[in-house]
C-alpha positions as CSV (number, residue, x, y, z in Angstrom):
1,X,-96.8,33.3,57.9
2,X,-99.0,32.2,55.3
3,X,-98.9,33.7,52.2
4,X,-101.4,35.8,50.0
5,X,-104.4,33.5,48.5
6,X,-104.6,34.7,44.4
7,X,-107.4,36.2,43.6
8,X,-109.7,34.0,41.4
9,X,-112.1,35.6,38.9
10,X,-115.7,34.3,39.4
11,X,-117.5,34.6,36.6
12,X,-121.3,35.6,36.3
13,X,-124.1,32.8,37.2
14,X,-125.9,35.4,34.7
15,X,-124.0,33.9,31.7
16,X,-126.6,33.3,28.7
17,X,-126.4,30.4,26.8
18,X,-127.2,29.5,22.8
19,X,-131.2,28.8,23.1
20,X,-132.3,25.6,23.8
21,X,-134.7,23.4,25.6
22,X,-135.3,25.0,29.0
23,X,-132.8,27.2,28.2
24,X,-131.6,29.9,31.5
25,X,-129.3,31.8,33.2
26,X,-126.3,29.1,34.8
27,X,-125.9,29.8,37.9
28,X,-122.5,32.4,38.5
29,X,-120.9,31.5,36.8
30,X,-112.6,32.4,39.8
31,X,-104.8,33.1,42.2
32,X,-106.6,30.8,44.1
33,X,-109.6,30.6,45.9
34,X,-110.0,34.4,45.3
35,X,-109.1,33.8,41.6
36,X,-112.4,30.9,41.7
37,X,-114.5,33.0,42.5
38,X,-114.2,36.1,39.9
39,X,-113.5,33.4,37.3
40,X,-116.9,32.4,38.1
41,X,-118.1,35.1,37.8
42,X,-117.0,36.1,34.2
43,X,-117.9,33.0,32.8
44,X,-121.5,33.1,33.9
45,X,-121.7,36.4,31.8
46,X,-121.4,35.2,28.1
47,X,-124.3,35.3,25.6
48,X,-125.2,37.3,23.2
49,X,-129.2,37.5,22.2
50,X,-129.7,33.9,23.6
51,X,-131.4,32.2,26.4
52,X,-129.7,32.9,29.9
53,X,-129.4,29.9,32.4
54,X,-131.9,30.9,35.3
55,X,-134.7,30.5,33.2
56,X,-134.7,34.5,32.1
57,X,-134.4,35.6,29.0
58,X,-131.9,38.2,28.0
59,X,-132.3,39.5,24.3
60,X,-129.0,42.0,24.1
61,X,-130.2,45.6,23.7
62,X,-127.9,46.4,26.4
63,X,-129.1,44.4,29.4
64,X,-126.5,44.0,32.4
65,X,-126.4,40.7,33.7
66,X,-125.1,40.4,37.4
67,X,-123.5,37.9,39.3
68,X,-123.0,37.7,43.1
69,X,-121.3,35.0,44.8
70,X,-120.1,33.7,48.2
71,X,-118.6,31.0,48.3
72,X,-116.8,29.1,51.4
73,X,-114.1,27.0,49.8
74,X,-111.6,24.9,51.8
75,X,-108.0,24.3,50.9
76,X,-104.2,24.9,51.8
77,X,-102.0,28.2,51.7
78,X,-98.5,28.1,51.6
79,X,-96.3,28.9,54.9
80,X,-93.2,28.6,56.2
81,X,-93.6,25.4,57.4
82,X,-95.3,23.7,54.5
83,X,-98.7,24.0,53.1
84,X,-101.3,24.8,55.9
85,X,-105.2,23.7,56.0
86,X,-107.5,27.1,55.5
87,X,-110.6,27.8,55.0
88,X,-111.9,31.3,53.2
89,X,-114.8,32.9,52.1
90,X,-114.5,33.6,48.4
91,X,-116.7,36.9,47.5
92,X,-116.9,38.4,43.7
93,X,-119.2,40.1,41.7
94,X,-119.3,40.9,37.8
95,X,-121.7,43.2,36.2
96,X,-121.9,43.8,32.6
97,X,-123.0,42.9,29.0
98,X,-123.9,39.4,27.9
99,X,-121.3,38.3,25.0
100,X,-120.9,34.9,23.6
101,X,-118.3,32.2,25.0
102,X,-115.9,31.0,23.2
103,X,-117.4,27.0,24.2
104,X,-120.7,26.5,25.4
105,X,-122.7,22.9,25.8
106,X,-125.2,23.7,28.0
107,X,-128.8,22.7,28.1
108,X,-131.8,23.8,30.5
109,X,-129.1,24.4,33.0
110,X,-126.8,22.2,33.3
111,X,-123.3,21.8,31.4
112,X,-120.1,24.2,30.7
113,X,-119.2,27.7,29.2
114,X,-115.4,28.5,29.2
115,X,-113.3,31.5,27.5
116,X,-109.9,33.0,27.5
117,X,-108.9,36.6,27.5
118,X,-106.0,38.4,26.7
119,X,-105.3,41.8,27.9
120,X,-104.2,42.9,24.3
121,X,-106.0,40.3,21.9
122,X,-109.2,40.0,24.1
123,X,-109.4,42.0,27.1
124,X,-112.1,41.1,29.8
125,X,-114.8,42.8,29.8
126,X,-115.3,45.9,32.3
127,X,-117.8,46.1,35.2
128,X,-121.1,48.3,34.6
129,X,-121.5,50.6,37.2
130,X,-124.0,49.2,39.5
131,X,-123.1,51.1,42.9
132,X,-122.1,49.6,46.2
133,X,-122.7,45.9,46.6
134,X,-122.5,44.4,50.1
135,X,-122.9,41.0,51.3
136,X,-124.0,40.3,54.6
137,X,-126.1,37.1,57.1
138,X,-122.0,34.9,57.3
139,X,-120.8,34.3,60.5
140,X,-117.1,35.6,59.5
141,X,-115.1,35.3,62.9
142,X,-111.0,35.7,63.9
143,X,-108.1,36.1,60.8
144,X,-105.5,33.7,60.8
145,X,-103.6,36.7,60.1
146,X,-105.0,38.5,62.7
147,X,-108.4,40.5,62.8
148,X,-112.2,40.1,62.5
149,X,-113.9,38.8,59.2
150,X,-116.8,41.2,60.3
151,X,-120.0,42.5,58.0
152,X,-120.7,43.3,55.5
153,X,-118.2,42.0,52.7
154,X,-118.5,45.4,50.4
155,X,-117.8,45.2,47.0
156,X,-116.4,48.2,44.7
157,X,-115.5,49.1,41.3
158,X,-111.7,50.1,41.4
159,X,-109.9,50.6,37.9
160,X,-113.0,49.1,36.0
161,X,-113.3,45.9,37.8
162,X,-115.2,45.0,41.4
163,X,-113.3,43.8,44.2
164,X,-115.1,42.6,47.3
165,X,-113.7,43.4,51.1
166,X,-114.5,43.2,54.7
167,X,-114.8,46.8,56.7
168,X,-111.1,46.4,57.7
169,X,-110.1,46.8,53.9
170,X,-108.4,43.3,53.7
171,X,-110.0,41.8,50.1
172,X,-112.5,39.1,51.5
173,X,-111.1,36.2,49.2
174,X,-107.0,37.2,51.1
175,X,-108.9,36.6,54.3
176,X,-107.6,33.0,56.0
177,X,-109.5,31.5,59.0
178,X,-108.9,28.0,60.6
179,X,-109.3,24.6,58.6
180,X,-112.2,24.3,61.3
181,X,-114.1,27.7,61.4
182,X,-117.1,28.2,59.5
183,X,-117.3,31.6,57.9
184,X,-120.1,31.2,56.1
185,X,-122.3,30.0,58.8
186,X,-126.1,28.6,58.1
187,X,-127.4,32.0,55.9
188,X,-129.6,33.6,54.9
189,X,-126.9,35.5,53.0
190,X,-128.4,38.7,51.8
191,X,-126.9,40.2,48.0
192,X,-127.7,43.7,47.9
193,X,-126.9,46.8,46.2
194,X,-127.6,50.2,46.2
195,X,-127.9,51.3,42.0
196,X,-126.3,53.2,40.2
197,X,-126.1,54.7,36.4
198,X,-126.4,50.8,35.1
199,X,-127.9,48.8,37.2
200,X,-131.0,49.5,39.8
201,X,-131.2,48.3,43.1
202,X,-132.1,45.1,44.1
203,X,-131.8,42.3,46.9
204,X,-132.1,38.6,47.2
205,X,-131.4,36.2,50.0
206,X,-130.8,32.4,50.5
207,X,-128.9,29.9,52.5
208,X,-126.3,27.2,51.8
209,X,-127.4,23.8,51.4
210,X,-124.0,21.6,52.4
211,X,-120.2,21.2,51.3
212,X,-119.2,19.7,48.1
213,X,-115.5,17.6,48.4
214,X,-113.4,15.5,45.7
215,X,-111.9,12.4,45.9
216,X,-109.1,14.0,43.9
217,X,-106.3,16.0,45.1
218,X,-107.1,19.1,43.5
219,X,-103.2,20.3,43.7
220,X,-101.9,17.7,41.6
221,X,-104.9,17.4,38.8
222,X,-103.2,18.4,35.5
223,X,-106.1,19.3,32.7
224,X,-105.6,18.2,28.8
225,X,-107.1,19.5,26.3
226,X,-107.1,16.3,23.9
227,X,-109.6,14.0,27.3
228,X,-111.8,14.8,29.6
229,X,-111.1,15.8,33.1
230,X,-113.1,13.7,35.6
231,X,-113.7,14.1,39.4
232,X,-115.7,11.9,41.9
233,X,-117.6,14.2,44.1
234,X,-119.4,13.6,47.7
235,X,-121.1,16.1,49.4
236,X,-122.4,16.4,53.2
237,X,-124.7,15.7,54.1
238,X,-126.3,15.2,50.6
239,X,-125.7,16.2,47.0
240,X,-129.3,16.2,46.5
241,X,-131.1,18.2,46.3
242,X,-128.4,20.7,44.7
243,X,-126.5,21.2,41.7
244,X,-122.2,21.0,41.6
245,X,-120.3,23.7,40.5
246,X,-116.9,23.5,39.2
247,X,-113.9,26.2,37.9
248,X,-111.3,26.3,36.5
249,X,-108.7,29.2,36.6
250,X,-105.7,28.9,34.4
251,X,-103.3,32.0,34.2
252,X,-99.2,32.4,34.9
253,X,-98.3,31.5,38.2
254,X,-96.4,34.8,38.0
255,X,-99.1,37.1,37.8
256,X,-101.1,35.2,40.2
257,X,-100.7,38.5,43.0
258,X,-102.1,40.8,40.3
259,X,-105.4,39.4,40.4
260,X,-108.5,40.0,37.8
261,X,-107.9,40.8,35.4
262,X,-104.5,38.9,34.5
263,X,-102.6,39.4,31.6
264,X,-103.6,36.6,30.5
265,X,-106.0,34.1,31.7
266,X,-108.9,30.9,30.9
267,X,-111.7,29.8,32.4
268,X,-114.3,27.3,32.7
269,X,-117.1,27.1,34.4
270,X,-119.3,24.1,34.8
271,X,-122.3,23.3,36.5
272,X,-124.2,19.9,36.9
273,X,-126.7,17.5,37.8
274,X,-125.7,15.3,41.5
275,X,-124.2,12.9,40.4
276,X,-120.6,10.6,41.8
277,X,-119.5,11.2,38.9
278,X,-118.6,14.7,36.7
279,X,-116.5,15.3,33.5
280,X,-115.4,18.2,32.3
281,X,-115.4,18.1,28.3
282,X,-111.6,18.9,26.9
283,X,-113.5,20.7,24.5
284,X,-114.1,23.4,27.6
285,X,-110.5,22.6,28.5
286,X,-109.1,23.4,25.1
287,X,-111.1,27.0,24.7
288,X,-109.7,27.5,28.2
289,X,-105.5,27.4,27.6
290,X,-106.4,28.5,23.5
291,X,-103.0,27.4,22.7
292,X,-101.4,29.7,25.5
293,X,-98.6,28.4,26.5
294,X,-97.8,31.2,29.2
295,X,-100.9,29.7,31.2
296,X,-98.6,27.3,34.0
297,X,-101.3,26.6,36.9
298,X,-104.5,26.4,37.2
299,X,-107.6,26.9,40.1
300,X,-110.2,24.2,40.6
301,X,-113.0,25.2,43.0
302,X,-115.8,22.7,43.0
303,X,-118.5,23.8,45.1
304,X,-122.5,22.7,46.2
305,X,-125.0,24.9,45.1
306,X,-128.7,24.9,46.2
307,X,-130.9,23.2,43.4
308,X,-132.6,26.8,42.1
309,X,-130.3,30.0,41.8
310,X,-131.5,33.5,43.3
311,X,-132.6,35.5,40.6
312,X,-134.0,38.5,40.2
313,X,-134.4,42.2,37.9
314,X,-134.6,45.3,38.4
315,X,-137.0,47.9,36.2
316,X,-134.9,48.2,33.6
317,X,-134.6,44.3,32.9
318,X,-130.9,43.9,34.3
319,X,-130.7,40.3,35.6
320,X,-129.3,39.4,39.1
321,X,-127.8,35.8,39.8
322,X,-126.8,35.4,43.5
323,X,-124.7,32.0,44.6
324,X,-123.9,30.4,48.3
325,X,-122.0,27.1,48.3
326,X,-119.1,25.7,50.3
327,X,-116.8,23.1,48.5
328,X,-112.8,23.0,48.0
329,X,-110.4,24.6,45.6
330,X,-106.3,23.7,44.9
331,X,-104.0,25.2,42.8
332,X,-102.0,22.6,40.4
333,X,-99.4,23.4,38.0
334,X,-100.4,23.2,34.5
Protein backbone atom coordinates (compact mmCIF):
# COMPACT_ATOMS: atom_id res chain seq x y z
CA UNK A 1 0.00 0.00 0.00
CA UNK A 2 1.57 3.18 -0.69
CA UNK A 3 1.75 5.63 1.68
CA UNK A 4 0.33 9.24 2.01
CA UNK A 5 2.14 11.92 -0.44
CA UNK A 6 3.00 15.22 2.11
CA UNK A 7 1.26 17.99 1.31
CA UNK A 8 3.61 20.65 -0.32
CA UNK A 9 2.67 24.34 0.06
CA UNK A 10 2.65 26.14 -3.39
CA UNK A 11 3.23 29.40 -3.04
CA UNK A 12 1.44 32.28 -5.11
CA UNK A 13 2.67 32.96 -8.91
CA UNK A 14 1.17 36.51 -7.60
CA UNK A 15 4.26 37.12 -5.41
CA UNK A 16 5.49 40.95 -6.04
CA UNK A 17 8.88 41.59 -6.41
CA UNK A 18 11.18 44.92 -5.36
CA UNK A 19 10.62 47.15 -8.67
CA UNK A 20 12.72 46.81 -11.32
CA UNK A 21 13.18 46.63 -15.09
CA UNK A 22 10.07 44.86 -16.37
CA UNK A 23 9.31 44.21 -13.17
CA UNK A 24 5.75 41.55 -12.70
CA UNK A 25 3.98 39.16 -10.96
CA UNK A 26 6.32 35.46 -11.01
CA UNK A 27 4.47 33.14 -12.01
CA UNK A 28 2.84 30.92 -8.61
CA UNK A 29 4.77 30.89 -7.05
CA UNK A 30 4.89 23.37 -2.29
CA UNK A 31 5.29 16.66 2.30
CA UNK A 32 5.87 16.05 -0.98
CA UNK A 33 4.39 16.64 -4.18
CA UNK A 34 1.36 18.07 -2.28
CA UNK A 35 3.81 20.12 -0.09
CA UNK A 36 5.39 21.65 -3.86
CA UNK A 37 2.67 22.80 -4.74
CA UNK A 38 1.27 25.10 -1.69
CA UNK A 39 4.94 26.04 -1.19
CA UNK A 40 4.50 27.53 -4.45
CA UNK A 41 2.04 29.06 -3.81
CA UNK A 42 3.13 31.05 -0.70
CA UNK A 43 6.18 32.11 -2.18
CA UNK A 44 4.58 33.73 -5.22
CA UNK A 45 2.68 36.01 -2.69
CA UNK A 46 5.50 38.23 -1.14
CA UNK A 47 5.83 42.04 -1.82
CA UNK A 48 4.98 44.74 -0.24
CA UNK A 49 4.20 48.17 -2.47
CA UNK A 50 6.43 46.78 -5.36
CA UNK A 51 6.15 45.52 -8.80
CA UNK A 52 4.42 41.95 -9.03
CA UNK A 53 5.99 39.43 -11.59
CA UNK A 54 3.10 39.09 -14.36
CA UNK A 55 3.65 42.37 -15.44
CA UNK A 56 0.75 43.97 -12.92
CA UNK A 57 1.33 46.24 -10.64
CA UNK A 58 0.26 45.81 -7.02
CA UNK A 59 0.66 49.00 -4.74
CA UNK A 60 -0.42 47.41 -1.13
CA UNK A 61 -3.69 49.23 0.03
CA UNK A 62 -4.95 45.88 0.61
CA UNK A 63 -4.95 44.12 -2.70
CA UNK A 64 -5.32 40.12 -2.61
CA UNK A 65 -2.99 38.49 -4.81
CA UNK A 66 -4.10 34.94 -5.96
CA UNK A 67 -2.45 32.00 -7.06
CA UNK A 68 -3.86 28.83 -8.69
CA UNK A 69 -1.88 25.97 -9.72
CA UNK A 70 -2.01 22.42 -11.26
CA UNK A 71 0.63 20.90 -11.55
CA UNK A 72 1.33 17.09 -12.79
CA UNK A 73 4.49 16.09 -11.16
CA UNK A 74 6.07 12.64 -11.42
CA UNK A 75 7.90 10.83 -8.73
CA UNK A 76 8.06 7.74 -6.17
CA UNK A 77 5.84 6.98 -3.03
CA UNK A 78 6.89 4.69 -0.50
CA UNK A 79 5.28 0.99 -0.26
CA UNK A 80 5.72 -2.01 1.12
CA UNK A 81 7.87 -3.20 -1.35
CA UNK A 82 10.16 -0.24 -1.90
CA UNK A 83 9.65 2.99 -3.48
CA UNK A 84 7.02 2.82 -6.36
CA UNK A 85 6.86 5.15 -9.64
CA UNK A 86 3.58 7.62 -9.42
CA UNK A 87 2.44 10.16 -10.90
CA UNK A 88 -0.07 13.03 -9.22
CA UNK A 89 -1.76 15.99 -9.87
CA UNK A 90 -0.52 18.63 -7.39
CA UNK A 91 -3.55 21.34 -6.91
CA UNK A 92 -3.08 24.53 -4.36
CA UNK A 93 -4.28 27.86 -4.09
CA UNK A 94 -3.18 30.89 -1.78
CA UNK A 95 -5.08 34.09 -1.56
CA UNK A 96 -3.96 36.93 0.47
CA UNK A 97 -1.90 40.11 1.02
CA UNK A 98 1.34 40.85 -0.74
CA UNK A 99 4.33 41.09 2.00
CA UNK A 100 7.98 41.15 1.30
CA UNK A 101 10.31 37.96 1.14
CA UNK A 102 12.74 37.39 3.16
CA UNK A 103 15.30 36.94 -0.42
CA UNK A 104 14.29 38.17 -3.59
CA UNK A 105 16.62 38.48 -6.96
CA UNK A 106 14.25 38.70 -9.48
CA UNK A 107 14.17 40.80 -12.49
CA UNK A 108 11.34 41.22 -15.37
CA UNK A 109 10.41 37.74 -14.37
CA UNK A 110 12.74 35.62 -13.98
CA UNK A 111 14.93 34.57 -10.79
CA UNK A 112 14.02 33.45 -6.98
CA UNK A 113 11.96 34.66 -3.90
CA UNK A 114 12.32 32.32 -0.82
CA UNK A 115 11.05 32.72 3.02
CA UNK A 116 10.70 30.76 6.17
CA UNK A 117 7.95 30.74 8.68
CA UNK A 118 7.49 29.76 12.01
CA UNK A 119 4.25 29.00 13.56
CA UNK A 120 5.28 31.19 16.68
CA UNK A 121 8.06 33.65 15.36
CA UNK A 122 6.51 34.07 11.87
CA UNK A 123 3.41 32.41 11.16
CA UNK A 124 2.18 31.96 7.43
CA UNK A 125 0.08 34.14 6.35
CA UNK A 126 -3.87 33.15 6.32
CA UNK A 127 -6.04 32.78 3.12
CA UNK A 128 -8.53 35.74 2.20
CA UNK A 129 -11.77 34.62 1.75
CA UNK A 130 -12.28 34.28 -1.95
CA UNK A 131 -15.19 31.54 -2.13
CA UNK A 132 -15.13 28.23 -3.76
CA UNK A 133 -12.40 27.66 -6.24
CA UNK A 134 -12.60 24.71 -8.61
CA UNK A 135 -10.38 23.39 -11.16
CA UNK A 136 -11.62 21.63 -13.94
CA UNK A 137 -10.54 20.58 -18.34
CA UNK A 138 -7.74 17.36 -16.61
CA UNK A 139 -8.38 14.11 -17.68
CA UNK A 140 -8.01 12.64 -13.92
CA UNK A 141 -8.72 8.80 -14.42
CA UNK A 142 -8.46 5.43 -11.82
CA UNK A 143 -6.61 5.86 -8.06
CA UNK A 144 -3.96 3.72 -7.37
CA UNK A 145 -5.65 3.55 -4.18
CA UNK A 146 -8.73 2.84 -5.61
CA UNK A 147 -11.33 5.39 -7.05
CA UNK A 148 -11.84 8.04 -9.78
CA UNK A 149 -9.69 11.36 -9.97
CA UNK A 150 -13.05 12.92 -11.40
CA UNK A 151 -13.99 16.94 -11.83
CA UNK A 152 -13.65 19.33 -10.62
CA UNK A 153 -10.68 19.47 -8.11
CA UNK A 154 -12.56 22.01 -5.42
CA UNK A 155 -10.60 23.98 -3.29
CA UNK A 156 -11.73 25.32 0.30
CA UNK A 157 -10.77 27.35 3.07
CA UNK A 158 -10.60 24.98 6.26
CA UNK A 159 -8.96 26.41 9.57
CA UNK A 160 -7.68 29.57 7.55
CA UNK A 161 -5.88 27.88 4.86
CA UNK A 162 -7.24 26.32 1.32
CA UNK A 163 -7.00 22.78 0.64
CA UNK A 164 -7.82 21.47 -2.86
CA UNK A 165 -9.90 17.97 -3.45
CA UNK A 166 -11.56 15.78 -5.91
CA UNK A 167 -15.60 15.24 -5.35
CA UNK A 168 -14.75 11.96 -3.50
CA UNK A 169 -13.18 14.19 -0.66
CA UNK A 170 -9.64 12.59 -1.07
CA UNK A 171 -7.14 15.92 -1.10
CA UNK A 172 -6.14 16.12 -4.88
CA UNK A 173 -2.25 16.32 -4.16
CA UNK A 174 -2.86 12.39 -1.74
CA UNK A 175 -4.35 11.21 -4.99
CA UNK A 176 -1.69 8.46 -6.78
CA UNK A 177 -2.26 7.17 -10.39
CA UNK A 178 0.06 4.99 -12.48
CA UNK A 179 3.83 6.10 -13.48
CA UNK A 180 2.11 5.99 -16.96
CA UNK A 181 -1.39 7.81 -16.68
CA UNK A 182 -1.70 11.20 -17.63
CA UNK A 183 -3.94 13.20 -15.19
CA UNK A 184 -3.50 16.22 -16.46
CA UNK A 185 -4.32 15.50 -20.02
CA UNK A 186 -3.83 18.27 -22.96
CA UNK A 187 -6.02 21.30 -21.13
CA UNK A 188 -7.51 23.82 -21.36
CA UNK A 189 -7.57 23.80 -17.57
CA UNK A 190 -10.16 26.33 -16.43
CA UNK A 191 -9.30 28.31 -12.67
CA UNK A 192 -12.38 29.50 -11.51
CA UNK A 193 -14.05 30.86 -8.48
CA UNK A 194 -17.17 31.98 -7.35
CA UNK A 195 -16.20 35.42 -4.88
CA UNK A 196 -16.56 35.99 -1.91
CA UNK A 197 -16.14 38.94 0.94
CA UNK A 198 -12.25 39.43 -0.56
CA UNK A 199 -11.97 38.46 -3.66
CA UNK A 200 -14.49 38.76 -6.83
CA UNK A 201 -15.02 36.23 -9.20
CA UNK A 202 -13.01 35.51 -11.94
CA UNK A 203 -11.85 32.71 -14.59
CA UNK A 204 -8.93 32.02 -16.69
CA UNK A 205 -7.98 29.14 -18.87
CA UNK A 206 -4.78 27.58 -20.57
CA UNK A 207 -3.13 24.41 -21.47
CA UNK A 208 0.22 22.77 -20.63
CA UNK A 209 2.96 23.06 -22.90
CA UNK A 210 5.33 19.70 -22.07
CA UNK A 211 7.13 17.94 -19.10
CA UNK A 212 10.13 19.38 -17.48
CA UNK A 213 12.76 16.30 -16.06
CA UNK A 214 16.35 16.46 -14.22
CA UNK A 215 19.32 14.83 -14.79
CA UNK A 216 19.58 14.70 -10.99
CA UNK A 217 18.05 12.38 -8.67
CA UNK A 218 15.94 14.63 -6.85
CA UNK A 219 15.88 12.13 -3.70
CA UNK A 220 19.40 12.27 -2.96
CA UNK A 221 20.09 16.33 -3.78
CA UNK A 222 21.20 17.77 -0.44
CA UNK A 223 21.02 21.92 -0.60
CA UNK A 224 23.78 24.15 1.26
CA UNK A 225 23.48 27.22 2.08
CA UNK A 226 27.25 28.40 1.76
CA UNK A 227 27.02 27.16 -2.89
CA UNK A 228 24.68 27.06 -5.19
CA UNK A 229 22.48 24.25 -6.00
CA UNK A 230 22.62 23.35 -9.74
CA UNK A 231 20.32 21.06 -11.89
CA UNK A 232 20.54 20.14 -15.68
CA UNK A 233 17.04 20.25 -16.99
CA UNK A 234 15.41 18.65 -20.41
CA UNK A 235 12.10 18.97 -21.27
CA UNK A 236 9.80 17.14 -23.96
CA UNK A 237 9.33 17.88 -26.39
CA UNK A 238 10.92 21.35 -25.91
CA UNK A 239 11.91 23.74 -23.19
CA UNK A 240 11.17 26.53 -25.48
CA UNK A 241 9.12 28.22 -25.66
CA UNK A 242 8.38 28.06 -21.65
CA UNK A 243 9.88 29.11 -18.58
CA UNK A 244 11.23 26.32 -15.66
CA UNK A 245 9.93 26.35 -12.35
CA UNK A 246 11.59 25.04 -9.38
CA UNK A 247 10.66 24.54 -5.28
CA UNK A 248 11.91 23.84 -2.78
CA UNK A 249 10.12 22.62 0.52
CA UNK A 250 12.16 22.21 3.57
CA UNK A 251 10.21 21.27 6.93
CA UNK A 252 10.71 18.23 9.61
CA UNK A 253 10.13 15.04 8.15
CA UNK A 254 7.99 14.50 11.25
CA UNK A 255 5.41 16.87 10.52
CA UNK A 256 5.36 16.04 7.01
CA UNK A 257 1.39 14.42 7.50
CA UNK A 258 0.33 17.71 8.97
CA UNK A 259 0.59 19.59 5.94
CA UNK A 260 0.47 23.59 5.39
CA UNK A 261 0.96 25.12 7.36
CA UNK A 262 3.89 23.17 9.30
CA UNK A 263 5.31 24.16 12.39
CA UNK A 264 7.95 25.04 10.87
CA UNK A 265 8.84 25.30 7.29
CA UNK A 266 11.18 27.20 4.06
CA UNK A 267 10.69 27.74 0.85
CA UNK A 268 11.98 28.78 -2.43
CA UNK A 269 10.61 29.32 -5.31
CA UNK A 270 12.41 29.97 -8.60
CA UNK A 271 11.51 30.55 -11.96
CA UNK A 272 13.78 30.83 -15.20
CA UNK A 273 14.66 31.37 -18.56
CA UNK A 274 15.16 27.63 -20.77
CA UNK A 275 18.16 26.98 -20.38
CA UNK A 276 20.36 23.20 -19.74
CA UNK A 277 21.49 24.64 -17.15
CA UNK A 278 19.78 26.38 -13.72
CA UNK A 279 21.26 27.40 -10.32
CA UNK A 280 19.61 28.15 -7.46
CA UNK A 281 21.55 30.98 -5.50
CA UNK A 282 22.52 29.67 -1.65
CA UNK A 283 21.57 32.98 -0.93
CA UNK A 284 17.65 31.64 -1.57
CA UNK A 285 18.96 28.42 0.08
CA UNK A 286 20.20 30.16 3.26
CA UNK A 287 16.76 32.42 3.77
CA UNK A 288 15.15 29.13 3.21
CA UNK A 289 16.60 26.76 6.44
CA UNK A 290 17.32 30.55 8.42
CA UNK A 291 19.48 28.63 10.70
CA UNK A 292 16.67 25.95 11.57
CA UNK A 293 18.07 23.19 12.38
CA UNK A 294 14.68 21.16 12.92
CA UNK A 295 14.21 21.45 8.99
CA UNK A 296 15.56 17.54 8.03
CA UNK A 297 14.13 17.01 4.30
CA UNK A 298 13.33 18.89 1.74
CA UNK A 299 10.80 18.91 -1.65
CA UNK A 300 12.08 19.71 -5.06
CA UNK A 301 9.47 20.03 -7.74
CA UNK A 302 10.80 21.36 -10.98
CA UNK A 303 8.19 21.85 -13.45
CA UNK A 304 7.57 23.48 -17.33
CA UNK A 305 5.52 26.28 -17.42
CA UNK A 306 4.05 28.01 -20.58
CA UNK A 307 6.22 31.14 -21.55
CA UNK A 308 3.28 33.87 -20.33
CA UNK A 309 1.38 33.16 -16.97
CA UNK A 310 -2.63 33.56 -16.86
CA UNK A 311 -3.43 36.57 -15.30
CA UNK A 312 -6.16 38.36 -14.50
CA UNK A 313 -8.34 41.03 -11.83
CA UNK A 314 -11.20 41.34 -10.70
CA UNK A 315 -13.15 45.00 -10.01
CA UNK A 316 -11.67 45.54 -7.04
CA UNK A 317 -7.92 45.20 -8.37
CA UNK A 318 -7.25 41.67 -6.69
CA UNK A 319 -4.69 39.87 -9.06
CA UNK A 320 -5.18 36.29 -10.26
CA UNK A 321 -2.06 34.08 -11.32
CA UNK A 322 -3.12 30.68 -12.68
CA UNK A 323 -0.15 27.86 -13.51
CA UNK A 324 -0.27 24.28 -15.62
CA UNK A 325 3.01 22.45 -15.88
CA UNK A 326 4.05 18.81 -15.59
CA UNK A 327 7.77 18.13 -14.29
CA UNK A 328 9.05 15.86 -11.26
CA UNK A 329 9.45 16.27 -7.53
CA UNK A 330 11.65 13.93 -4.74
CA UNK A 331 11.90 14.25 -1.35
CA UNK A 332 15.76 14.24 0.02
CA UNK A 333 16.89 14.39 3.44
CA UNK A 334 18.38 17.55 4.44
Amino acid sequence: MLARFPTVLFVVAAACSTPGPGGSVAPVDAADAADAADAEAQTQLAGDDASCDSRVTCDGGGVVLGAMRLFELSGTAPSATGPSAIKVLAAAAVFHAATPDDYDDRQADIGCTADHYDATARPAPADADAGWLRMSGFTGGALLAGGQAAQPIVCTRTAGYYRCAYPTGTIASDGFFSATASPLGPGPITFALNGAADFGARAISGSPIGTATTAEDLTAVHYSASADAVFHVSCADSCTPGRIAVDLVARQASTASVGWPYPSVGIVRCVFAPATSIAIPHGAIAAMFAEDATLDSVVTSVALLPMEPLATSDAMGNRLIAEVGRGTFGVAPR
